[in-house]
N, C-alpha and C positions, 0 to 999 in steps of 0.2 A: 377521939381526935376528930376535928372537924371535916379534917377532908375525908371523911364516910361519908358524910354526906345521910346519916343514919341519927335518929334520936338519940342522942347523948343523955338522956334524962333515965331512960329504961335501962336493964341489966341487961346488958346483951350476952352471952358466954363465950365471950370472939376466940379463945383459947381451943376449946370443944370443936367450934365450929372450924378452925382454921387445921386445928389437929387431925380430925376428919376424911378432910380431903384435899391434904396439901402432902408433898414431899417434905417440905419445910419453910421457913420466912425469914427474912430478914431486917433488923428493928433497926430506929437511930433511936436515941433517946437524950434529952437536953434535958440533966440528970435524973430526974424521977419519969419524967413526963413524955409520953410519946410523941416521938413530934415525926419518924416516918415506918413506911412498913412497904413491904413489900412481899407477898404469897408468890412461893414458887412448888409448880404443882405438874406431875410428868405422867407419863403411859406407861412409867416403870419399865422403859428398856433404852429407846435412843432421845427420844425428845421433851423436854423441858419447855414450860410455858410460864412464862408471867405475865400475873393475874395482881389487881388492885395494889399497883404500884402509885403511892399515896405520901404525900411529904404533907403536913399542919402547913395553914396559911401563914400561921408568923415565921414560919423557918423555911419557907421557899426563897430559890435561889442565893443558896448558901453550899450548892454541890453536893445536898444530902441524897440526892434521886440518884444521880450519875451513880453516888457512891456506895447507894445500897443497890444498884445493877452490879456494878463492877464486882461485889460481894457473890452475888449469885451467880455473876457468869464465873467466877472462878470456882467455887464449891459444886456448882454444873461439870464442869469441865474433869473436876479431879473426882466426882462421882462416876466418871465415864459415859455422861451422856455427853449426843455426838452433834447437839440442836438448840438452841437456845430462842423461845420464838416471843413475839409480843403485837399486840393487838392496839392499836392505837386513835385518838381521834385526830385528825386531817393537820390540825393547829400544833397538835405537840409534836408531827414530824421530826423538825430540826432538832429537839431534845433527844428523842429515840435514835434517830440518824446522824447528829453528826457529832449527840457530846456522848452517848454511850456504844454507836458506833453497829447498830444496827445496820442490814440492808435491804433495802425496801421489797416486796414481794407483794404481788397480789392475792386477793385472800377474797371469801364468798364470807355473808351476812346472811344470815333468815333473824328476822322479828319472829320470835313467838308468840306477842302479846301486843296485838293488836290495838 
């Protein structure tokens, strides 16, 4: 899917890798074909984060984002986590915050990789 933003040419084992270190994800698919995804990945007790929430460029702004949030905060919710968090860049605020209804929080950043 392009929005990785990852070499589509090479075998990546996104399945391994997702299985890994996630609670679990959530697909859209436009029938065979991935077109969002979204990794939702926790502390295994109260708090819940997503991670590479990702819609394909031909099928943005068609409510697939909103709708694969809205999927997670409810499978969150009836998991019994008590938290639902997400990390965002400055521009997709109004997405995060007013169509999937986040609330804004301050939050710290380190670069690793200078």
């Amino acid at each position: 899917m392009d929005a990785f933003g990852a070499d589509n040419s090479t075998e990546t084992d996104w399945i391994s890798l997702v299985e890994g270190n996630s609670l679990g994800w959530v697909t859209a698919r436009d029938e065979r074909r991935l077109v969002g995804f979204v990794n939702v990945i926790s502390d295994g007790q109260t708090h819940a984060w997503l991670q590479d929430v990702m819609v394909s460029s031909g099928a943005r702004h068609l409510k697939i984002g909103s709708q694969l949030i809205a999927v997670a905060r409810v499978e969150c919710s009836d998991a019994g986590y008590k938290c639902l968090h997400v990390d965002f860049e400055e521009h997709l605020g109004s997405f995060y915050i007013e169509s999937c209804g986040f609330t804004p929080t301050t939050a710290g950043l380190m670069n690793l990789q200078s």
